[in-house]
N, C-alpha and C positions, 0 to 999 in steps of 0.2 A: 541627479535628482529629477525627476518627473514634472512637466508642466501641471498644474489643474487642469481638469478636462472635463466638462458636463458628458456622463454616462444617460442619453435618454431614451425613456421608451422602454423600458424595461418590464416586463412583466416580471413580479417577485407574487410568492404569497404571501396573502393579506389578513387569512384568518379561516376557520370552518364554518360552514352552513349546514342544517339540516336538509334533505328534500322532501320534497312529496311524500315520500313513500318511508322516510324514515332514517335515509341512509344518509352517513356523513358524506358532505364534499367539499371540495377547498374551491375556497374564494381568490381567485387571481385578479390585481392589480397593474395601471399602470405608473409608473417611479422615473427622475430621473434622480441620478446618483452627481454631487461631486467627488469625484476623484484626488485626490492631493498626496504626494510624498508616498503614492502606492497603497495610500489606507481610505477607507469610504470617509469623506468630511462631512457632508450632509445627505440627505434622504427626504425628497419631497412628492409628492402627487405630481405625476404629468400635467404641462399647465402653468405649472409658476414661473415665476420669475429667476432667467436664467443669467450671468453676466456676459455683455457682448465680448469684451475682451477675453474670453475664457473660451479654448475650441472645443468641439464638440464629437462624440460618434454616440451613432442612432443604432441604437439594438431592434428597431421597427416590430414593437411587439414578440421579442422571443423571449420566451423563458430564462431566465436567470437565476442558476443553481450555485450551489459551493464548487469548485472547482477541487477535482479526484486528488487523492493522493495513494500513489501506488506504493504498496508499503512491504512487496516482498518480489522482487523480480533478479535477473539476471545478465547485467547489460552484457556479461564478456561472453555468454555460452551461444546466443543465438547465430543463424545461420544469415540472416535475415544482409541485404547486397551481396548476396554471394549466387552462386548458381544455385536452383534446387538439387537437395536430395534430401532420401528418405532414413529413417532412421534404419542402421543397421539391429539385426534380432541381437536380444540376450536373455540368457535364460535365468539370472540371478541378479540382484545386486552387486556385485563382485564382479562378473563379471560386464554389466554395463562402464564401472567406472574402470574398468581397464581398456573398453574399449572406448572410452572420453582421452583418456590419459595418453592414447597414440597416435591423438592428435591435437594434443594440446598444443606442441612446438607449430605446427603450419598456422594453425588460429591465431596465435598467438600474434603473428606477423600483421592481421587486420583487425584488431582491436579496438582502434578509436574508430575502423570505419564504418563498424560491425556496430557496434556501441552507441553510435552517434544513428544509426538507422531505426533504431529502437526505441531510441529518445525520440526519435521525430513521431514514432510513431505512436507512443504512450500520450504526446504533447497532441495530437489528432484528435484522441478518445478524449479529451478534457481532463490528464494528469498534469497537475501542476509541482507535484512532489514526489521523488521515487527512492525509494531505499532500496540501494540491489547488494548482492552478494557477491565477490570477485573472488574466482580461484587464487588461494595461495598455500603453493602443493611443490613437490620436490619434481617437479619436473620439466615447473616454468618459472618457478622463484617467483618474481613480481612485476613478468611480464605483459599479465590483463591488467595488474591494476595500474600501471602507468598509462597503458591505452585508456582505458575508462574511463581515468580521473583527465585525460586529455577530453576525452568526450562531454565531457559533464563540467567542466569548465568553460569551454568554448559555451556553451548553452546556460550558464552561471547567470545570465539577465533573463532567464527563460521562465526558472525554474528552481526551487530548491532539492538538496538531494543530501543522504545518508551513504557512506560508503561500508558495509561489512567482511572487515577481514575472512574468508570462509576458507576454513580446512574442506576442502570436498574429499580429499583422498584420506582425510587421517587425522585429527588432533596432536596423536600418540605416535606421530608415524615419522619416523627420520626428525630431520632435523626443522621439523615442522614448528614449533615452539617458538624458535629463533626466527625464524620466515617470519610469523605474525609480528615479533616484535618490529623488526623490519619495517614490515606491511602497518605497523602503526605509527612508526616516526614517517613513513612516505605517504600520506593522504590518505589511508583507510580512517574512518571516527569510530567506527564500532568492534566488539571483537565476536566472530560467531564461532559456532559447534556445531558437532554432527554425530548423531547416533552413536552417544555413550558405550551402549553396551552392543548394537550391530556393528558397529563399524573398529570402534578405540577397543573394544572388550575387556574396558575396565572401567566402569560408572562412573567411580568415586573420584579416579585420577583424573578421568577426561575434564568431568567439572572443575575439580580443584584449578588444574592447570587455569582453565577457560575463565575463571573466576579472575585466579591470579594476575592473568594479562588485563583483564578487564579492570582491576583498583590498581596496578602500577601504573597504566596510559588513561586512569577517568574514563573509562570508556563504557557507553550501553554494553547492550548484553543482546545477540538473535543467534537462537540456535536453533537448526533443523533437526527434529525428533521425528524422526521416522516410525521410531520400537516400537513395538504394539502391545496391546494388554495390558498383564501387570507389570511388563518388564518397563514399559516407558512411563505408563503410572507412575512408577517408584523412580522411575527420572525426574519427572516433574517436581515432585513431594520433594527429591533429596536436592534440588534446584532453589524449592523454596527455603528450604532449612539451610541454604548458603549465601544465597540474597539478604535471608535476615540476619544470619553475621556478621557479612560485608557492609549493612546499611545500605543496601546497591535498590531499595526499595523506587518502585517509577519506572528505573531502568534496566529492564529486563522482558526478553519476550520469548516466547516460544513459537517457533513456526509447525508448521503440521500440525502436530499433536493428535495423529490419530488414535491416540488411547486412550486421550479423555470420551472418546465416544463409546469403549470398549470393554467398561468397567459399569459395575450396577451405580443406579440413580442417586443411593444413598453417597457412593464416593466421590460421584460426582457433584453434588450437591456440595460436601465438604471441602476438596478443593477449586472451586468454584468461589467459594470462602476466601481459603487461603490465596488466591493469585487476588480477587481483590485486596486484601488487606496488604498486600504486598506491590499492588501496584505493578503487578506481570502482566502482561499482554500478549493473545494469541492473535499467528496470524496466519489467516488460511486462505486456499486459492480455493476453496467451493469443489474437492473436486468428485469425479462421476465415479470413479475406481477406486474409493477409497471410505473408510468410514470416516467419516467428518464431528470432528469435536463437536462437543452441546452449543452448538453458537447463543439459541435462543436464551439457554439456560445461564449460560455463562455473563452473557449482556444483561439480563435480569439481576444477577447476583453482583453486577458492579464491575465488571471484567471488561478491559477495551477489547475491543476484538476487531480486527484490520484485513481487508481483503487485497489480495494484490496476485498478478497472472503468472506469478512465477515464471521461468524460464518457457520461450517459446520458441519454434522451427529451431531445433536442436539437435544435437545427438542424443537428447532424451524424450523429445518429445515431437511430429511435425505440426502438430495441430497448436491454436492460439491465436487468437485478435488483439489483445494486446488492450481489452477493452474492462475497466471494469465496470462499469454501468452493467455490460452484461454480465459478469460473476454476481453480482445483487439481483440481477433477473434472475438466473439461477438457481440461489439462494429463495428467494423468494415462490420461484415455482416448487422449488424441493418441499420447502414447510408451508406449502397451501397459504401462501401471504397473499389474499385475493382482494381484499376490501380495502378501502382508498386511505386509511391509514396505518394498516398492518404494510401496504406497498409502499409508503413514503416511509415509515419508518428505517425500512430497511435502507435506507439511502445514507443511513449514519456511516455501515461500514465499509463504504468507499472514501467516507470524506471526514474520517479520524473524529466523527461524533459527533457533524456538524449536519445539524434539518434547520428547514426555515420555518417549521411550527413547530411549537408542542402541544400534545396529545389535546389540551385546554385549546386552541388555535391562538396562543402568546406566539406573535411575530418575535422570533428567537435571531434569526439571518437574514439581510446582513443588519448589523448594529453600525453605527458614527464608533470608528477609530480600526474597525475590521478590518485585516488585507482585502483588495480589490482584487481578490482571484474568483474567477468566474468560468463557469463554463453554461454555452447558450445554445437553446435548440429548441426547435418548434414542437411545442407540447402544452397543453394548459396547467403542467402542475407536473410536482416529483411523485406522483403516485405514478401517473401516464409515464413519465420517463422510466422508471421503472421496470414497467409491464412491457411498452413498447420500444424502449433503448432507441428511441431517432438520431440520426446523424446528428453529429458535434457541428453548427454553424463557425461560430467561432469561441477560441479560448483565450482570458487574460489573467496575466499574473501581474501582482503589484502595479497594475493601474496601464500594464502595458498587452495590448494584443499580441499572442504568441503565437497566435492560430487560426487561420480563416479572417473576415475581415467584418468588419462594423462601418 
């Protein structure tokens, strides 16, 4: 259990002002917080009255945001302590994951160390939660996820984390079925998919199975959709119409989903619908070569929508900072988010929905009983963090610094 600790100095936002000229700006304050049992206990104006018996760190004026949650990454695939190289060429999908696949077995042997680099490094950019995907494929059985869940345990006072079981090579493919099961009595909590109909080339099966595993082990639901058009549309759709079967309603998400970008407005409007009322969640890495689902639209219609850097220095990829402040930078230069509330807003989809104003200027973050995760950096406001993504000073989780120092 955590001692109390007076959190002071804290710049938070306080509320909106208009300017001169018309334009909205946010009002920055200074806060000191107590800390207790990892949750905010009180919230006062710099200046009060503090207890001498209670220790203290001094945030000296920096900004104090929600602290990121990465919600779609790859702790086992990275390169990252290892020597550079560069991706090898592939001219298909097919043939990328065969040439992942030939070297899976050497990888496989620095897993936790590979793994644990990546965490240090997400925990740098101000993530305090990551949801990653771990190979479980007929060629290493449940050799990352042992490493992984090594990783990510050692780092267990750090940090919270989601483990998803991930067919990369196949749902449909060997005795891959059994693998997951496996991969869910041994520390994976989620069950994921991949490209119904590119990869399994049978829709209906791929879900079914995925479905399946997911109401025998209680488990969410992240699957990677790659398909495009109408063919991964109608993945989605027939996603939804098993969700609401299953009652798996909340727990379910879609990663990529470049098809809801790829279909006219009217369809996407409607399910835009259907994942709200069903409580499915898209989650995308913002990216440059690809059509990128209706984020704005989607967010508008009720739909959580989750950013996270996906897998990075890989055999799939060299490039990535590991940062999502900047994927919201990003996102935000992409749809002309220029004005100081169109740029804070976008801060929702690094931190699972969480701003410290609403549109009204209602101080929303933090509240008396909130986790004490924080991340802090010099900026006068999450519009500027946004626009400018400054260095991460330091990060804390449940009331403890994980990163940098205070």
């Amino acid at each position: 259990m955590n001692r109390p600790v007076w959190l002071k100095n804290v710049f938070l936002e306080a509320g909106l002002e208009t300017g001169e000229n018309g334009s909205i700006e946010t009002r920055t304050e200074l806060y000191d917080l107590k800390i207790e049992d990892g949750k905010v206990a009180k919230i006062q104006p710099t200046g009060g009255f503090l207890e001498a018996d209670i220790g203290t760190l001094d945030a000296k004026g920096l900004l104090g945001l929600p602290s990121f949650k990465e919600m779609h990454n790859h702790l086992d695939k990275t390169y990252l302590s290892l020597d550079w190289k560069a991706c090898r060429p592939a001219a298909n999908l097919k043939q990328r994951l065969d040439l992942e696949a030939t070297e899976l077995s050497e990888l496989s042997q620095t897993a936790e160390q590979r793994a644990s680099a990546m965490i240090r490094l997400l925990q740098s950019k101000g993530a305090t939660h990551i949801r990653t995907h771990v190979n479980i494929d007929p060629y290493i059985g449940l050799k990352n996820l042992e490493g992984v869940r090594s990783a990510l345990e050692a780092h267990s006072e750090q940090l919270s984390y989601e483990i998803v079981a991930f067919p990369q090579h196949g749902l449909l493919n060997g005795n891959v079925p059994e693998l997951m099961k496996e991969a869910m009595r041994s520390g994976a909590t989620m069950v994921g998919g991949l490209d119904p109909a590119g990869i399994d080339k049978n829709i209906e099966k791929s879900l079914d199975v995925m479905m399946e595993l997911a109401t025998e082990f209680d488990a969410g639901v992240d699957i990677h959709l790659h398909d495009s058009g109408h063919v991964g549309f109608y993945t989605v759709e027939k996603l939804i119409e098993l969700t609401r079967e299953a009652k798996w309603q909340n727990r379910v998400a879609v990663s990529h989903a470049f098809s809801l970008g790829e279909v006219a407005i009217n369809q996407q409007e409607k399910i835009a619908a259907d994942l709200a009322e069903t409580g499915m969640a898209i989650m995308s890495t913002v990216p440059i070569t690809k059509t990128i689902p209706p984020i704005g639209l989607l967010s508008r219609s009720g739909v959580k929508v989750h950013f996270g850097c996906d897998g990075f220095y890989d055999s799939w990829s060299p490039y990535g900072t590991g940062d999502l402040l900047e994927k919201v930078s990003r996102y935000s230069e992409l749809y002309r988010k220029s004005d100081e509330r169109g740029l804070a807003d976008s801060l929702k989809f690094a931190t699972s929905g969480i701003v410290p104003l609403s549109d009204a200027g209602e101080m929303l973050w933090p509240k008396i009983g909130d986790d004490a995760d924080f991340v802090f950096m010099e900026a006068s406001c999450s519009a500027e963090a946004v626009a400018r993504t400054p260095e991460r000073k330091a990060v804390m989780f449940q009331g403890r610094v994980v990163y940098g120092e205070l």
